[in-house]
C-alpha positions as MATLAB code, in Angstrom:
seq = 'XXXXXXXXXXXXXXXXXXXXXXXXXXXXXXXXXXXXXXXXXXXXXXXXXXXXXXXXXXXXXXXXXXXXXXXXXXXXXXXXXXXXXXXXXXXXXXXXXXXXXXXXXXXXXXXXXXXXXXXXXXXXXXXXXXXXXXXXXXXXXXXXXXXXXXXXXXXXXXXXXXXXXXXXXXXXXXXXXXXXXX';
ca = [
      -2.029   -6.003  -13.724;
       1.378   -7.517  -14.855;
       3.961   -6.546  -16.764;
       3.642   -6.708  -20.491;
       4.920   -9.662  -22.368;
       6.009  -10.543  -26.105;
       2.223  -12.452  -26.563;
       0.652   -8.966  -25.738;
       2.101   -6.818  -29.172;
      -0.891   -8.058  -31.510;
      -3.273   -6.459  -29.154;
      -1.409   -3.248  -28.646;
      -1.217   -3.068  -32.050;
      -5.057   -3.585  -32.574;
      -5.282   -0.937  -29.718;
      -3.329    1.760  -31.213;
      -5.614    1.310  -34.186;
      -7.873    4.348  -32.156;
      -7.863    7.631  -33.152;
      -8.544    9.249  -30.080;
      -5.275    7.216  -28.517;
      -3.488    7.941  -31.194;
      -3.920   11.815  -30.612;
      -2.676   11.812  -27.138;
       0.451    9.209  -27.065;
       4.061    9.855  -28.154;
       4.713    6.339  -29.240;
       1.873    4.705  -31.479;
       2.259    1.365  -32.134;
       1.515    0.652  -35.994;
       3.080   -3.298  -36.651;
       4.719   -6.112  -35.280;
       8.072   -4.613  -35.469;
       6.897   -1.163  -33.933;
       5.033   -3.627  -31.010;
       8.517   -5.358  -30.503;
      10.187   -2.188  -29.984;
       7.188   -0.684  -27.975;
       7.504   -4.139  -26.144;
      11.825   -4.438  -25.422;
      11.709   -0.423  -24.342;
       8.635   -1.591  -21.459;
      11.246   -4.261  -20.364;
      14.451   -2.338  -20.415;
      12.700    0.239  -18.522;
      11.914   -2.441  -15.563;
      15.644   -3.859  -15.875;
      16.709   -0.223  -15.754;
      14.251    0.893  -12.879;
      13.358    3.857  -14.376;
       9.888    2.777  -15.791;
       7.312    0.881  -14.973;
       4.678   -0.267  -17.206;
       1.613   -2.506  -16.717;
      -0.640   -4.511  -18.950;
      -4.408   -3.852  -17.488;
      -6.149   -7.005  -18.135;
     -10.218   -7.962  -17.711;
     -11.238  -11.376  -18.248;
     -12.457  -12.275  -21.728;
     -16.278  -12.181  -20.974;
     -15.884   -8.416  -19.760;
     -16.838   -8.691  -16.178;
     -14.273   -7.603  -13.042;
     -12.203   -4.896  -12.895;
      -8.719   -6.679  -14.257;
      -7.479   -9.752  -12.359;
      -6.515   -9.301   -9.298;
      -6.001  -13.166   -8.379;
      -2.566  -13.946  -10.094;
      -3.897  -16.501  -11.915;
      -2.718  -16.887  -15.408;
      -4.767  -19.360  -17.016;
      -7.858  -18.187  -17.292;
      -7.839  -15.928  -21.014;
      -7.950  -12.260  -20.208;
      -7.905   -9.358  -22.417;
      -5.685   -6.331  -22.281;
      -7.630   -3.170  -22.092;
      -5.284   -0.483  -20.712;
      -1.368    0.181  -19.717;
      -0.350    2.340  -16.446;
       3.074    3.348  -15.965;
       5.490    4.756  -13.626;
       8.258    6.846  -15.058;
      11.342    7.866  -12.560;
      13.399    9.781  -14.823;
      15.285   10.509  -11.222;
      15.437    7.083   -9.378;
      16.039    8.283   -5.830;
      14.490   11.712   -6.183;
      11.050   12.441   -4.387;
       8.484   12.619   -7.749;
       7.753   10.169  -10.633;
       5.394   10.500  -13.436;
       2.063    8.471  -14.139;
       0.987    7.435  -17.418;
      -1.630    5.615  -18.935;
      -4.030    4.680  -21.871;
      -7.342    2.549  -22.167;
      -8.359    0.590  -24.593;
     -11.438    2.208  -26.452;
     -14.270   -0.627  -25.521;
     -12.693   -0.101  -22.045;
     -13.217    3.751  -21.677;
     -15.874    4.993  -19.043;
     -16.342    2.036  -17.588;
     -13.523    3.089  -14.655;
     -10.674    1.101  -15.955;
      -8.102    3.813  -15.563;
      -9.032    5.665  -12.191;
      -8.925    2.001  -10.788;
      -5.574    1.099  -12.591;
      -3.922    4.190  -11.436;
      -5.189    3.505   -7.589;
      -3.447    0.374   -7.818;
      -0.181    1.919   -9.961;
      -0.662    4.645   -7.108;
      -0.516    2.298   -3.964;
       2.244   -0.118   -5.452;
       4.609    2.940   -6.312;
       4.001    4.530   -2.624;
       5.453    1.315   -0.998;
       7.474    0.380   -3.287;
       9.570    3.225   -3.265;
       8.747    5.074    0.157;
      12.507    4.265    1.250;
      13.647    5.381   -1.759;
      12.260    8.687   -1.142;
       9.277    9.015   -3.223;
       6.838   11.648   -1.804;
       5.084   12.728   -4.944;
       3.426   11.288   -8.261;
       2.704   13.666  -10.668;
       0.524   13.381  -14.043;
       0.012   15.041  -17.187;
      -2.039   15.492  -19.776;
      -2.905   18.461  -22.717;
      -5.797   20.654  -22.272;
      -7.863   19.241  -24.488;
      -8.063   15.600  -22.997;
     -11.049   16.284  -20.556;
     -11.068   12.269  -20.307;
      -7.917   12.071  -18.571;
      -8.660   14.998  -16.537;
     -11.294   13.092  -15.104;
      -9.567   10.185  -14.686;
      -7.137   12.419  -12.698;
      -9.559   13.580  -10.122;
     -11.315   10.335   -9.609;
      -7.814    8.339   -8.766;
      -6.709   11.510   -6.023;
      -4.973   13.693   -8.112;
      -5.284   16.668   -7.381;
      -4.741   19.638  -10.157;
      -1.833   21.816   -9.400;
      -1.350   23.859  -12.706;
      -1.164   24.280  -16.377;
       2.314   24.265  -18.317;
       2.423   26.078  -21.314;
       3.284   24.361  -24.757;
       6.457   23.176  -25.717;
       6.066   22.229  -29.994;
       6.543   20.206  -31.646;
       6.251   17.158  -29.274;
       3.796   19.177  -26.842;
       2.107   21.627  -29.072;
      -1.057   22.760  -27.126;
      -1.154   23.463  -23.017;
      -0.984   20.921  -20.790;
      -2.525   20.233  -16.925;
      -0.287   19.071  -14.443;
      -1.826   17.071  -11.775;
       0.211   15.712   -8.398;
      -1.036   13.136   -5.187;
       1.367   13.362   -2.336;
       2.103    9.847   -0.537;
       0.566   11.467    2.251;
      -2.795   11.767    0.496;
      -2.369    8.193   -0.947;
      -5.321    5.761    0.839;
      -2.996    2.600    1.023;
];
Protein backbone atom coordinates (compact mmCIF):
# COMPACT_ATOMS: atom_id res chain seq x y z
CA UNK A 1 0.00 0.00 0.00
CA UNK A 2 1.17 3.63 -0.78
CA UNK A 3 -0.30 6.58 -1.42
CA UNK A 4 -1.70 7.22 -4.84
CA UNK A 5 0.32 9.04 -7.39
CA UNK A 6 -0.31 11.07 -10.76
CA UNK A 7 0.96 7.60 -12.88
CA UNK A 8 -1.99 5.75 -11.10
CA UNK A 9 -5.24 7.94 -12.88
CA UNK A 10 -5.28 5.69 -16.18
CA UNK A 11 -5.95 2.73 -14.03
CA UNK A 12 -8.53 4.29 -11.81
CA UNK A 13 -10.07 5.33 -14.67
CA UNK A 14 -10.09 1.77 -16.29
CA UNK A 15 -11.36 0.73 -12.75
CA UNK A 16 -14.28 2.90 -12.47
CA UNK A 17 -15.24 1.47 -15.83
CA UNK A 18 -17.35 -1.34 -13.35
CA UNK A 19 -20.74 -1.20 -12.87
CA UNK A 20 -21.02 -2.69 -9.67
CA UNK A 21 -18.29 0.14 -8.34
CA UNK A 22 -19.91 2.53 -9.95
CA UNK A 23 -23.23 1.82 -7.95
CA UNK A 24 -21.73 2.14 -4.60
CA UNK A 25 -19.10 5.24 -4.84
CA UNK A 26 -19.86 8.98 -4.64
CA UNK A 27 -17.06 10.01 -6.88
CA UNK A 28 -16.69 7.90 -10.21
CA UNK A 29 -13.88 8.55 -12.07
CA UNK A 30 -14.86 8.84 -15.93
CA UNK A 31 -11.42 10.66 -17.75
CA UNK A 32 -8.17 12.00 -17.30
CA UNK A 33 -9.37 15.23 -16.03
CA UNK A 34 -11.97 13.58 -13.55
CA UNK A 35 -8.68 11.13 -12.46
CA UNK A 36 -6.64 14.43 -11.87
CA UNK A 37 -9.19 15.80 -9.70
CA UNK A 38 -9.97 12.34 -8.05
CA UNK A 39 -6.05 12.30 -7.79
CA UNK A 40 -5.17 16.30 -6.22
CA UNK A 41 -8.40 15.77 -3.65
CA UNK A 42 -6.38 12.11 -2.35
CA UNK A 43 -3.32 14.45 -1.85
CA UNK A 44 -4.85 17.50 -0.31
CA UNK A 45 -6.56 15.23 1.98
CA UNK A 46 -2.97 13.82 3.28
CA UNK A 47 -1.53 17.55 3.34
CA UNK A 48 -4.72 18.42 5.20
CA UNK A 49 -4.75 15.27 7.58
CA UNK A 50 -8.12 14.69 7.27
CA UNK A 51 -7.96 11.73 4.73
CA UNK A 52 -6.09 9.10 4.03
CA UNK A 53 -6.15 7.16 0.95
CA UNK A 54 -4.14 4.16 -0.29
CA UNK A 55 -3.38 2.62 -3.63
CA UNK A 56 -3.66 -1.42 -3.00
CA UNK A 57 -1.18 -2.83 -5.30
CA UNK A 58 -0.44 -6.83 -6.32
CA UNK A 59 2.38 -7.56 -8.44
CA UNK A 60 1.69 -7.82 -12.17
CA UNK A 61 1.63 -11.71 -12.41
CA UNK A 62 -1.27 -11.77 -9.69
CA UNK A 63 0.37 -13.60 -6.90
CA UNK A 64 0.84 -11.95 -3.07
CA UNK A 65 -1.42 -10.08 -1.32
CA UNK A 66 -0.09 -6.31 -2.39
CA UNK A 67 3.57 -5.48 -1.68
CA UNK A 68 4.47 -5.34 1.42
CA UNK A 69 8.41 -4.94 0.77
CA UNK A 70 8.67 -1.16 -0.22
CA UNK A 71 10.16 -1.89 -3.19
CA UNK A 72 9.17 0.15 -6.13
CA UNK A 73 10.62 -1.33 -9.06
CA UNK A 74 9.22 -4.29 -9.58
CA UNK A 75 5.65 -3.41 -11.91
CA UNK A 76 2.63 -3.85 -9.72
CA UNK A 77 -0.91 -3.35 -10.45
CA UNK A 78 -3.45 -1.35 -8.54
CA UNK A 79 -6.39 -3.39 -7.55
CA UNK A 80 -8.11 -1.57 -4.66
CA UNK A 81 -8.02 1.94 -2.55
CA UNK A 82 -8.58 2.02 1.46
CA UNK A 83 -9.05 5.17 3.14
CA UNK A 84 -9.21 6.86 6.36
CA UNK A 85 -11.49 9.82 6.65
CA UNK A 86 -11.18 12.13 10.02
CA UNK A 87 -13.69 14.63 9.32
CA UNK A 88 -12.75 15.51 13.25
CA UNK A 89 -8.87 15.31 13.49
CA UNK A 90 -8.48 14.95 17.25
CA UNK A 91 -11.86 13.42 17.97
CA UNK A 92 -12.04 9.61 19.00
CA UNK A 93 -13.76 7.98 15.49
CA UNK A 94 -12.75 8.09 11.77
CA UNK A 95 -14.37 6.51 8.87
CA UNK A 96 -13.05 3.54 6.60
CA UNK A 97 -13.52 3.37 3.03
CA UNK A 98 -12.67 1.29 0.31
CA UNK A 99 -13.19 -0.25 -3.24
CA UNK A 100 -11.61 -3.30 -5.19
CA UNK A 101 -10.89 -3.60 -8.38
CA UNK A 102 -13.34 -6.16 -10.10
CA UNK A 103 -10.59 -9.03 -11.15
CA UNK A 104 -9.54 -8.41 -7.49
CA UNK A 105 -12.94 -9.14 -5.71
CA UNK A 106 -13.19 -12.43 -3.54
CA UNK A 107 -9.94 -13.14 -3.60
CA UNK A 108 -9.50 -11.20 0.10
CA UNK A 109 -8.01 -8.04 -1.16
CA UNK A 110 -10.13 -5.75 0.94
CA UNK A 111 -10.51 -7.57 4.43
CA UNK A 112 -6.60 -7.70 4.18
CA UNK A 113 -6.27 -3.97 3.05
CA UNK A 114 -8.49 -2.77 5.74
CA UNK A 115 -6.39 -4.95 8.52
CA UNK A 116 -3.51 -3.10 7.46
CA UNK A 117 -5.55 0.55 7.02
CA UNK A 118 -6.91 -0.74 10.53
CA UNK A 119 -3.48 -1.31 12.35
CA UNK A 120 -1.68 1.82 10.73
CA UNK A 121 -4.64 4.22 11.82
CA UNK A 122 -4.64 2.63 15.56
CA UNK A 123 -0.94 3.74 16.02
CA UNK A 124 -0.87 6.31 14.12
CA UNK A 125 -3.30 8.23 15.83
CA UNK A 126 -3.65 6.50 19.39
CA UNK A 127 -2.20 9.88 20.94
CA UNK A 128 -4.35 11.71 19.04
CA UNK A 129 -7.21 10.09 20.60
CA UNK A 130 -8.58 7.73 18.18
CA UNK A 131 -10.58 4.91 19.91
CA UNK A 132 -12.97 3.98 17.16
CA UNK A 133 -13.12 3.27 13.25
CA UNK A 134 -16.32 3.10 11.94
CA UNK A 135 -17.59 1.86 8.33
CA UNK A 136 -20.42 2.10 6.13
CA UNK A 137 -22.04 0.76 3.54
CA UNK A 138 -26.00 0.56 1.96
CA UNK A 139 -28.03 -2.43 2.55
CA UNK A 140 -27.79 -3.81 -0.49
CA UNK A 141 -23.89 -4.25 -0.73
CA UNK A 142 -23.73 -7.78 0.96
CA UNK A 143 -19.98 -7.72 -0.48
CA UNK A 144 -18.86 -5.11 1.74
CA UNK A 145 -20.75 -6.45 4.55
CA UNK A 146 -18.63 -9.29 4.37
CA UNK A 147 -15.68 -7.62 3.97
CA UNK A 148 -16.73 -5.86 7.23
CA UNK A 149 -16.92 -8.89 9.37
CA UNK A 150 -13.88 -10.60 8.06
CA UNK A 151 -11.47 -7.36 8.84
CA UNK A 152 -13.16 -7.10 12.82
CA UNK A 153 -15.87 -4.97 12.31
CA UNK A 154 -18.30 -5.57 14.10
CA UNK A 155 -22.10 -4.44 13.02
CA UNK A 156 -23.56 -1.90 15.30
CA UNK A 157 -26.73 -0.67 13.35
CA UNK A 158 -28.59 0.43 10.35
CA UNK A 159 -29.11 4.28 9.50
CA UNK A 160 -31.98 5.08 7.64
CA UNK A 161 -31.75 6.85 4.12
CA UNK A 162 -30.83 10.20 3.57
CA UNK A 163 -31.73 10.95 -0.67
CA UNK A 164 -30.53 11.90 -2.83
CA UNK A 165 -26.81 11.12 -2.08
CA UNK A 166 -27.84 8.06 0.29
CA UNK A 167 -31.10 6.91 -1.08
CA UNK A 168 -31.57 3.31 0.32
CA UNK A 169 -30.55 2.15 4.19
CA UNK A 170 -27.32 1.84 5.14
CA UNK A 171 -25.23 -0.60 7.87
CA UNK A 172 -23.00 0.97 10.12
CA UNK A 173 -20.20 -1.12 11.26
CA UNK A 174 -17.45 0.04 14.16
CA UNK A 175 -13.88 -1.89 15.62
CA UNK A 176 -12.75 -0.30 18.80
CA UNK A 177 -8.77 0.08 19.11
CA UNK A 178 -9.22 -2.17 21.85
CA UNK A 179 -10.45 -4.98 19.61
CA UNK A 180 -7.76 -4.08 16.97
CA UNK A 181 -5.03 -7.30 16.82
CA UNK A 182 -1.91 -4.98 16.25
Amino acid sequence: MRPFRDEDAPALIGIHRDETLRRFTRTPVNDPAEAARWLELQRRGWAEGHRYSFAVLEPRDGGGGGRTDGRDDVPAELVANVVLKRADPGGPAAEVGYWTAAPARGRGVAPRALEVLTGWAFAAFAADGLVRLDLLHQVDNAASCRVAEKAGYGFRSVLPALPPEFPLDGHLHSRSALCSST
